[in-house]
C-alpha angles and dihedrals in degrees: 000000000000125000098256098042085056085056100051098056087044085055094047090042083052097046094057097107130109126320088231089062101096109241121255115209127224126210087218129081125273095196112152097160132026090202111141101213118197118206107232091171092243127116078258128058128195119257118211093352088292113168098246092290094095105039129156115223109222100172142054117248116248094255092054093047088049085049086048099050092047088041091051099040113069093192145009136163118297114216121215137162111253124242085191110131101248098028098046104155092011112135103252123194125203125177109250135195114215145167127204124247114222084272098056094253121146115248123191148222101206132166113223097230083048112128088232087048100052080041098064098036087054088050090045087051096053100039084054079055108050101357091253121181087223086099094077124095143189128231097196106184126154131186128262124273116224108197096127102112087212096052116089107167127071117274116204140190138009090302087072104079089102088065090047126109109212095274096044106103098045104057089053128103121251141196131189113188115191132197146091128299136220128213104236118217133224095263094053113146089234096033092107088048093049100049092043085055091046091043095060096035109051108033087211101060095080085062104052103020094097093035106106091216083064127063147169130245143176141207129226115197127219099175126030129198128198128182120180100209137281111341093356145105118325126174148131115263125204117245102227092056083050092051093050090044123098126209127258110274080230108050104107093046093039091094095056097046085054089051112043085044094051098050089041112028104055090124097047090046095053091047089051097047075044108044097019114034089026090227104161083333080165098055116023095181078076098071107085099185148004129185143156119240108178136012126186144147097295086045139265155311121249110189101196119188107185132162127260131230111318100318110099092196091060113092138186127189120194132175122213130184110218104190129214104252076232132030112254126233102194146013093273093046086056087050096044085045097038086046100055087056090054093051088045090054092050092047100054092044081054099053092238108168110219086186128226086088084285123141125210111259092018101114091045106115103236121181125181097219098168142020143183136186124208137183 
């Protein structure tokens, strides 16, 4: 190992600290791969021009990030069709709590005079009667947005409007998951599992689960819906893949990184749109906004709105995935790996030489994966 490179992983051991310590900036290389990546536009990019047989994966597939969005959420609004005189048929919406079962199925709390619950029995009834659809039902949650500057921990649910900036809810990632659901009874295999699950995460379950007025059910989907957020992926995802996917290892801190980034970071995420995804790298005052909108194990988001041309009314937004060279396995991971980004992008602005005809960033996978134009 030569002396610089030495350097550099002493350099990278030494920058892992909160995101709220402001960055110092070193004139030496933090080089850690040599890797040249090429952007193919695909969830994979090629490593070293290989020819597809050495990739590096820099983004979630669709079924982990649904299993994501259900593990990280602990309610949503259940959908039903209302038995009311007057609505009957009509689509009703109630705000559920819920825990997951080993599967990623939906188990809830429900009180048995609830609307939703007369609801479903009455479904139930009638489809008993003349086998009608009417007995399925949607579980819609999403998580949290976090744009509030002054909010640092993670917000989730549909309860978490009051911590949103304007833009906040539509940039989050959804998930409605529809299909029928069965009563479980008290010798149910998983029942000890569930109410322990129940029991830690909703304060109030302790107090009503042995209650009869109170039960659990669960809800088996038969069709899945992710969206990814506002002008990104949306598709139906196939249950049994959801079922075999696990969540992201950072979901429940994802929100916070994005926050505390975005209320920090704002240098470090203009030098990097600049130096790294060579958006106006000529003319930074350009570049109207840059935030980060996910962060997970492969790597982040960067949503970039930059003006085009001359004409300052003329905007374009564009989203971009940067990947981790590895895949992390903590917080702290995500913070050594985002900044070293952050370090590459200043170093390139700087016109710091790593030597070996390599550039500074060069070798960060980097993937457009969105874009928007407004005038």
């Amino acid at each position: 190992m030569n002396y610089w490179r030495a350097v550099s992983l002493l350099l990278a051991v030494t920058r892992v600290q909160s995101f709220t310590t402001p960055v110092t900036y070193h004139t030496r290389p933090t080089r850690l791969l040599s890797a040249a990546v090429a952007v193919n536009g695909d969830t994979s990019v090629h490593v070293n021009g290989s020819d597809g047989e050495n990739t590096m994966t820099i983004r979630l597939n669709v079924y982990e990030k649904a299993r994501t969005v259900t593990s990280v959420c602990t309610s949503g609004t259940l959908c039903t069709i209302s038995s009311h005189e007057g609505i009957d048929g009509s689509p009703f919406g109630s705000f559920v709590d819920y825990v997951l079962d080993d599967d990623g199925n939906p188990v809830f709390l429900m009180n048995e005079m609830s609307m939703h619950t007369i609801n479903i029995k009455n479904a139930q009834q009638r489809m008993k009667d003349d086998n009608n659809p009417s007995a399925m039902v949607t579980l819609f949650t999403q998580l949290g947005g976090n744009t509030n500057n002054n909010h640092d921990g993670p917000s989730f649910g549909p309860g978490s409007s009051s911590n949103l900036g304007n833009k906040g809810l539509q940039d989050v990632s959804r998930c409605s998951l529809t299909g029928r659901l069965e009563k479980l009874t008290v010798d149910a295999p998983d029942m000890d599992a569930i109410r322990m699950r129940y029991s830690i995460t909703h304060v109030y379950a302790d107090q009503v689960m042995d209650s009869p007025k109170f039960a659990f059910y669960r809800l088996i989907p038969d069709k899945i819906y992710f969206v990814g957020g506002f002008g990104v992926l949306s598709t139906w995802v196939d249950p049994e893949d959801y079922k075999n996917a696990n969540p992201d290892i950072l979901a429940t801190q994802a929100a916070g990184i994005c926050a505390r980034i975005n209320r920090d970071h704002d240098e470090d995420l203009r030098l990097t749109a600049q130096h790294l995804l060579n958006i106006a790298p000529k003319n930074a005052d350009a570049i109207e906004s840059v935030r980060v909108t996910t962060v997970d194990r492969l790597g982040m988001d960067l949503r970039v709105t930059a003006q085009q041309g001359t004409r300052r009314n003329k905007l374009q937004t564009d989203e971009f995935r940067i990947g981790f060279r590895i895949p992390v396995q903590s917080v702290e991971d995500a913070k050594s790996e985002i900044l070293k980004i952050f370090q590459e992008a200043w170093e390139k602005g700087n016109g710091v030489e790593w030597g070996d005809n390599e550039v500074p960033g060069e070798s960060v996978p980097i993937m457009k994966i969105a874009a928007d134009s407004l005038e």
